[in-house]
matplotlib code that plots the C-alpha trace (Angstrom):
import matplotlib.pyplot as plt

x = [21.7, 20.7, 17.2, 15.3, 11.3, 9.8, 6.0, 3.4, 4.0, 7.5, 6.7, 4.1, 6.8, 9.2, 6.3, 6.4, 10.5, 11.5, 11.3, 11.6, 15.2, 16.6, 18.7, 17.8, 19.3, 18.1, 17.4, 14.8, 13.4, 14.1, 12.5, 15.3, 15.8, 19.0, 20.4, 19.1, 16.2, 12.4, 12.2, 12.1, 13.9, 13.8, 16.9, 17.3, 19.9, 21.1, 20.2, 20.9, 17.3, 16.9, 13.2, 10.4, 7.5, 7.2, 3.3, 2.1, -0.5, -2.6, -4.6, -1.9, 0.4, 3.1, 5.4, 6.5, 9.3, 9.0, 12.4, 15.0, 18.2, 21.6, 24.0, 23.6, 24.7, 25.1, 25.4, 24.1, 21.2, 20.6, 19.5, 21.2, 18.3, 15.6, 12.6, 12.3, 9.8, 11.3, 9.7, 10.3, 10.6, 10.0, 13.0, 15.1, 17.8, 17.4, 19.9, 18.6, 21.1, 19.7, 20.8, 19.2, 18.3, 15.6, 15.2, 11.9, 12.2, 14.8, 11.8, 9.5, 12.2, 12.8, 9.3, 8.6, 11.6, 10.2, 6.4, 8.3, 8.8, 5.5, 2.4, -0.3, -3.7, -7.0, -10.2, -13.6, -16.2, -19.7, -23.6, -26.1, -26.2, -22.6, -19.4, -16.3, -12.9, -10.0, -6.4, -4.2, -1.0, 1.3, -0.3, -3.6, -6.3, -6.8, -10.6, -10.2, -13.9, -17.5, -20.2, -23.7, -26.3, -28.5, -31.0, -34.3, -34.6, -32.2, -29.7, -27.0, -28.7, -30.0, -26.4, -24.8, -26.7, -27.0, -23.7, -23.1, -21.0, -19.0, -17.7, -16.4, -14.6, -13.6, -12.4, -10.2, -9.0, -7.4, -5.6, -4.2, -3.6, -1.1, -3.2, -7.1, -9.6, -13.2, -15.4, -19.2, -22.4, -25.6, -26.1, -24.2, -20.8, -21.6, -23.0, -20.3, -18.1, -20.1, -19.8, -15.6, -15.7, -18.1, -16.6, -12.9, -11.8, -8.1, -8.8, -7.3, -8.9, -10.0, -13.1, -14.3, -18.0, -18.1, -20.9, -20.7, -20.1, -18.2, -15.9, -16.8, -16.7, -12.7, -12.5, -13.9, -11.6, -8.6, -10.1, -10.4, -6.9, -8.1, -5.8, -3.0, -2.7, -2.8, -0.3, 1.5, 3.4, 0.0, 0.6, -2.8, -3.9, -1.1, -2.4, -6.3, -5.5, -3.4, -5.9, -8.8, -6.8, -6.3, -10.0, -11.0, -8.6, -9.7, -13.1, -12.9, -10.6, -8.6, -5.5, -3.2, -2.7, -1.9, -1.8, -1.2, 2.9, 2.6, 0.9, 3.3, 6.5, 5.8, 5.0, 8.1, 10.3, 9.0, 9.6, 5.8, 5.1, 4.5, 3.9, 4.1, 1.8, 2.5, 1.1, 4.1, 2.0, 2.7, 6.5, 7.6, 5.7, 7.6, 10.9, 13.2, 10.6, 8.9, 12.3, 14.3, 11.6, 10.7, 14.2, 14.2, 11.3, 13.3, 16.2, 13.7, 12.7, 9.1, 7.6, 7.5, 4.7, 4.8, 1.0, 1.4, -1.6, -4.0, -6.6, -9.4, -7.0, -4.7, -7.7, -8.5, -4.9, -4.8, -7.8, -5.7, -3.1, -1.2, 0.9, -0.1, 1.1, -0.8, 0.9, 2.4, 1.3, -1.1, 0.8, 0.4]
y = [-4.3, -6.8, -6.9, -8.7, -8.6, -9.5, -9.3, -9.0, -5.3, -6.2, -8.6, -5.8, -3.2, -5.7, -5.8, -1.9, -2.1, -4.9, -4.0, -5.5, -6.2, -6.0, -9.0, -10.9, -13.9, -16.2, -19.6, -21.6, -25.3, -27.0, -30.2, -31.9, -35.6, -37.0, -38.8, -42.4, -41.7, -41.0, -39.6, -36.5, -35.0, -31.4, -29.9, -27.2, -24.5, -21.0, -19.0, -15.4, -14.4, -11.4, -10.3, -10.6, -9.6, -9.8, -10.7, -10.7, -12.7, -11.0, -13.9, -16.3, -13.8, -14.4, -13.1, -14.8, -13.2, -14.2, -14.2, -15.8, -17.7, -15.9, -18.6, -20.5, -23.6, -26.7, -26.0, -29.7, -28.6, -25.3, -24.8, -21.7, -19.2, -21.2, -19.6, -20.0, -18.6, -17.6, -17.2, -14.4, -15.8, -13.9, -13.8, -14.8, -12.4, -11.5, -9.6, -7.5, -5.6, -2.8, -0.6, 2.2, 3.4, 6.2, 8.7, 6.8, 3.7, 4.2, 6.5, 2.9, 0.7, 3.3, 3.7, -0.2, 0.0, 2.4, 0.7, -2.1, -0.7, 1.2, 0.1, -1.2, 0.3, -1.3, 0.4, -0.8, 1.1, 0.6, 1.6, -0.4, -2.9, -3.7, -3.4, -3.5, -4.5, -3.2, -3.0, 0.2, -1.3, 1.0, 0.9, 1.1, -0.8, -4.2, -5.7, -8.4, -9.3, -8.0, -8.4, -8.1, -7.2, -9.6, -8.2, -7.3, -4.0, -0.6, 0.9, -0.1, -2.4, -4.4, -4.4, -5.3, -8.3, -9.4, -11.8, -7.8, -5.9, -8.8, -10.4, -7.1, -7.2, -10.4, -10.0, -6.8, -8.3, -11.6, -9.4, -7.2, -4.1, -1.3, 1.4, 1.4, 3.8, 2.8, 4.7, 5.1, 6.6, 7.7, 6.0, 3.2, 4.9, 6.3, 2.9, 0.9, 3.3, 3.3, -1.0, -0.7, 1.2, -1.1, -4.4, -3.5, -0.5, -0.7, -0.6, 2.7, 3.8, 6.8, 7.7, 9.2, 10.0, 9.1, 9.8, 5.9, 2.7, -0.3, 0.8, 4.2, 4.5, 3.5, 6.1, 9.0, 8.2, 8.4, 12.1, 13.3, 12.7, 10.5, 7.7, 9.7, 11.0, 7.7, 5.8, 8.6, 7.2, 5.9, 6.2, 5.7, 8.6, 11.1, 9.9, 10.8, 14.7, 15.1, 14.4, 16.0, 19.4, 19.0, 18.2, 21.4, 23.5, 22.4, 22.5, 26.3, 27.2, 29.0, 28.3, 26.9, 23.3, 21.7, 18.1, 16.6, 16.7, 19.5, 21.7, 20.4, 20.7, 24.9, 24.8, 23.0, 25.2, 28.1, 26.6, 27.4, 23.8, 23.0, 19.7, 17.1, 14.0, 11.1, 7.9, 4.4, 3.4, 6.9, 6.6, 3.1, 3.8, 7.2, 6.9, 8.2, 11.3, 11.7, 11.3, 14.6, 16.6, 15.1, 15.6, 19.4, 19.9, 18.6, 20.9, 23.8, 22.5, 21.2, 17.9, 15.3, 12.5, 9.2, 7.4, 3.3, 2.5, 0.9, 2.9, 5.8, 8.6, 7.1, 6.2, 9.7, 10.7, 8.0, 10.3, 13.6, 11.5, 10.0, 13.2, 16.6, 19.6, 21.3, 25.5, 28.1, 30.5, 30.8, 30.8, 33.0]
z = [-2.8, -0.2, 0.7, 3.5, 3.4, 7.3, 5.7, 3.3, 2.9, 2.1, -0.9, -2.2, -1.8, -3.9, -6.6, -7.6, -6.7, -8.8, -13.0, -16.1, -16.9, -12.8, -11.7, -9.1, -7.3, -4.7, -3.3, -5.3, -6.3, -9.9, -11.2, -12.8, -15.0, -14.2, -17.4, -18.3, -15.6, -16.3, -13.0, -12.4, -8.8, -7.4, -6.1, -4.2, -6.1, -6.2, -9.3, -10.8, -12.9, -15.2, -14.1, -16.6, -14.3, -10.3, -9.3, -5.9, -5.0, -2.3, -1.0, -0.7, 0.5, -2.2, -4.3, -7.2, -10.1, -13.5, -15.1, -17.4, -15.9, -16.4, -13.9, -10.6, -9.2, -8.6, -12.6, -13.4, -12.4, -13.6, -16.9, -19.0, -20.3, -19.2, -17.7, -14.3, -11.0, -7.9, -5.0, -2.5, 1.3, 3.9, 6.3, 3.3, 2.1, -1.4, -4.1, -6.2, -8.9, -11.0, -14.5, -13.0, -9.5, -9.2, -5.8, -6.2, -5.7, -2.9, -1.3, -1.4, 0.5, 3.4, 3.8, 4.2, 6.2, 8.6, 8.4, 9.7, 12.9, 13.2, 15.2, 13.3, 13.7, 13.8, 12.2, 13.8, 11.6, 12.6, 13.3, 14.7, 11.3, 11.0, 11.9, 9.6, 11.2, 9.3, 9.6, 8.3, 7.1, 5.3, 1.9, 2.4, 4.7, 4.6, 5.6, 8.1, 9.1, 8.9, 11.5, 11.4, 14.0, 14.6, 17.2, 17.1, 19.1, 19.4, 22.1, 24.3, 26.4, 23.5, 21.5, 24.9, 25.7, 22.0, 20.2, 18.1, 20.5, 22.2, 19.0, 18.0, 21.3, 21.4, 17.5, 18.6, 21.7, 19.8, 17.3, 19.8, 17.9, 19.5, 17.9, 18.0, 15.8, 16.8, 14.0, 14.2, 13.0, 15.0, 18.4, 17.4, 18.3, 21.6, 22.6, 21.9, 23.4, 27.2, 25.9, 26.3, 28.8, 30.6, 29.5, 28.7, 30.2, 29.9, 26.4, 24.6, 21.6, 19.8, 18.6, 15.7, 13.9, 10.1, 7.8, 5.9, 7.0, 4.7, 2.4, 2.0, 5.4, 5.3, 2.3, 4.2, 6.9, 4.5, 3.5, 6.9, 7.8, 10.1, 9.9, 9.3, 12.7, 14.3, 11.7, 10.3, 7.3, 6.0, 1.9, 0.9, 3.7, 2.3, -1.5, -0.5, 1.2, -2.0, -4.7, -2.8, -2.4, -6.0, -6.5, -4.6, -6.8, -9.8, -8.6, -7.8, -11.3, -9.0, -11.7, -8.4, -10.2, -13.4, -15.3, -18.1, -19.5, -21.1, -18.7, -15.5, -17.9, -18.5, -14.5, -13.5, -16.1, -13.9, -10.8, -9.8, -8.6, -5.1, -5.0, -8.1, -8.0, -9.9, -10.1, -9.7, -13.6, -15.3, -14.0, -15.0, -18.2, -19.4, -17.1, -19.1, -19.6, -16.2, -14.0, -15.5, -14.4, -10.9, -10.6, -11.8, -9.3, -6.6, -7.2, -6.8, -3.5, -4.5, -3.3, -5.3, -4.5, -6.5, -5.9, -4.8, -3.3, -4.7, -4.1, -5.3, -5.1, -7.9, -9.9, -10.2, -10.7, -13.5, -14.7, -15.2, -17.4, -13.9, -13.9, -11.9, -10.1, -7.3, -7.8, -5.2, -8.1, -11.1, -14.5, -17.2]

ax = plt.figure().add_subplot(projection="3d")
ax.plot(x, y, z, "-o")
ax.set_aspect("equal")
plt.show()
C-alpha cells in the first residue's frame, strides 16, 4: 500500500502500524566514501528496508524506522544488508508491504484518515489558580501551555484586570481552534465565562464543570464523555467509557464481563461477548493467538475494541492481562 502521513498523528499512527519484519521503502540520506577518497559524501537514494523497530519521537515530532537494507538505488551507493534509519516525511509518500494484514490495523489507518479531516478541539481547564490549555487530537490530549494566576484578590473583576484571564484569551485566540471546551471549577468557570462574553463574544465555546484541574482534570473529562461529544472519533475518550463500564461491572460482581485468555476464549465460544477490549501490546505480542478469536467475535456480531492510546484506561486494561470482554449475559 501507499501511504501519505499530513501530521504528527500520522507518524504515531505509523508507529503501532508498522511491525517487525514489514517492508518499507522510501527516500532517505547515506554517508558514503567514494574509492581512493577519505571523504565521506551523503547522497540522496531510494531504498527498500525490512523494519526492525519504528520509534517516534514525540518532542521532535519524528518518526524514525530502524531496519535492514534489502535493494535501492543508485546501487553504488547502497549498501546490501546494511543497517540503515529512515526517516518518515510528512507530505512524503511512503510504501509499506506487509506478510500479514489484520482488520486491525486497517481500523488504525481509516481512523487517522478520518482524524485528518476532523476539527481539532481545544480544552481550557481551569479555577482561579491555573489554567491548563490542551488540545484533543485523535489519540489522546496533548498539553500545550499552563498558566498561573498571579493576583492577589478573588472574582471576576480581579481575574479580568489581572495578566490571568487575558493570556488565556490571547493564547486561544492565536491557535484558532474550530472546536472550543472551556472547563472549570467553583467561581472560576462562570467568571471566565461573563470574561468571553465581555471581551470576545463571537467566541463559541462550551462549557463544562469538572471536579479537578491539571491532568486529572483532562482524565475526568475523558470519563464523562465529555470530549467525545465535541470530537467524536476521540480514541482515548472511547478507551476511558470502555474500561470504566468494565470497572463498574466488575466492581458490582454482576458476572456481565470477563478477562484473562481463558475466561474471554469460553465467553467468545458462546458468543456471550458484547464487546471485546484489547490492548495494541497484548495483540502484537500473541497475534497468531488473540486474532482467531477477535475474528470469531466479529462473526457473531460483537465489537471488538483494540486500546492505542497512551493513556490510564490501557494501563488498567494491561492490569486484567491486556485482554477482556464486557457480557450480554452471565456464563455458567
Amino acid at each position: 500500500m501507499e501511504l501519505i502521513p499530513h501530521n504528527f498523528d500520522d507518524l504515531w499512527v505509523l508507529e503501532q502500524f508498522l511491525q517487525k519484519g514489514d517492508i518499507i521503502s522510501g527516500h532517505s540520506t547515506r554517508s558514503f566514501k567514494p574509492k581512493n577518497s577519505e571523504t565521506t559524501v551523503r547522497k540522496n537514494v531510494f531504498l527498500e528496508l525490512e523494519v526492525e523497530k519504528p520509534e517516534f519521537h514525540k518532542f521532535s515530532g519524528s518518526l524514525k524506522v530502524l531496519g535492514i537494507i534489502l535493494s535501492g538505488r543508485p546501487e553504488e551507493f547502497v549498501e546490501i544488508k546494511a543497517h540503515h534509519s529512515l526517516e518518515i516525511e510528512l507530505n512524503e509518500k511512503l510504501r509499506v508491504k506487509k506478510k500479514q494484514l489484520s482488520e486491525f490495523e486497517l481500523d488504525l489507518l481509516r481512523k487517522a484518515e478520518k482524524a485528518t479531516l476532523q476539527p481539532k478541539l481545544m480544552v481550557v481547564l481551569l479555577d482561579d489558580e491555573e489554567a491548563t490549555i490542551a488540545e484533543l487530537k485523535g489519540f489522546g490530549f496533548e498539553t500545550k501551555a499552563k498558566i498561573l494566576a498571579q493576583r492577589a484578590g478573588k472574582g471576576f473583576a480581579d481575574q479580568a484586570e489581572s495578566k490571568f484571564f487575558p493570556e488565556i484569551l490571547k493564547k486561544i485566540q492565536d491557535s484558532r481552534p474550530e472546536s472550543l471546551l472551556v472547563a472549570g471549577m467553583g467561581f472560576a468557570l462562570d467568571d471566565f465565562k461573563k470574561f468571553l462574553k465581555d471581551k470576545a463574544p463571537a467566541l463559541k465555546a462550551s462549557f463544562e464543570s469538572v471536579n479537578s484541574v491539571g491532568h486529572t482534570g483532562l482524565s475526568e473529562l475523558l470519563k464523562r464523555g465529555v470530549a467525545l461529544k465535541a470530537l467524536q472519533e476521540s480514541e482515548a475518550a472511547k478507551e476511558s467509557a470502555l474500561m470504566s463500564e468494565f470497572l463498574k461491572e466488575l466492581g458490582k460482581n454482576t458476572g456481565l464481563f470477563a478477562y484473562g485468555i481463558d475466561e474471554v476464549s469460553k465467553a467468545i465460544e458462546a458468543k456471550a461477548v458484547k464487546q471485546l477490549l484489547v490492548s495494541q501490546n497484548s495483540f502484537f505480542e500473541n497475534r497468531k493467538l488473540l486474532e482467531p478469536l477477535m475474528r470469531s467475535c466479529e462473526r457473531a456480531k460483537a465489537e471488538v475494541h483494540v486500546f492505542v492510546s497512551k493513556s490510564d484506561a490501557l494501563q488498567q486494561l494491561e492490569g486484567f492481562g491486556g485482554f477482556a470482554a464486557l457480557l450480554k449475559y452471565k456464563m455458567l
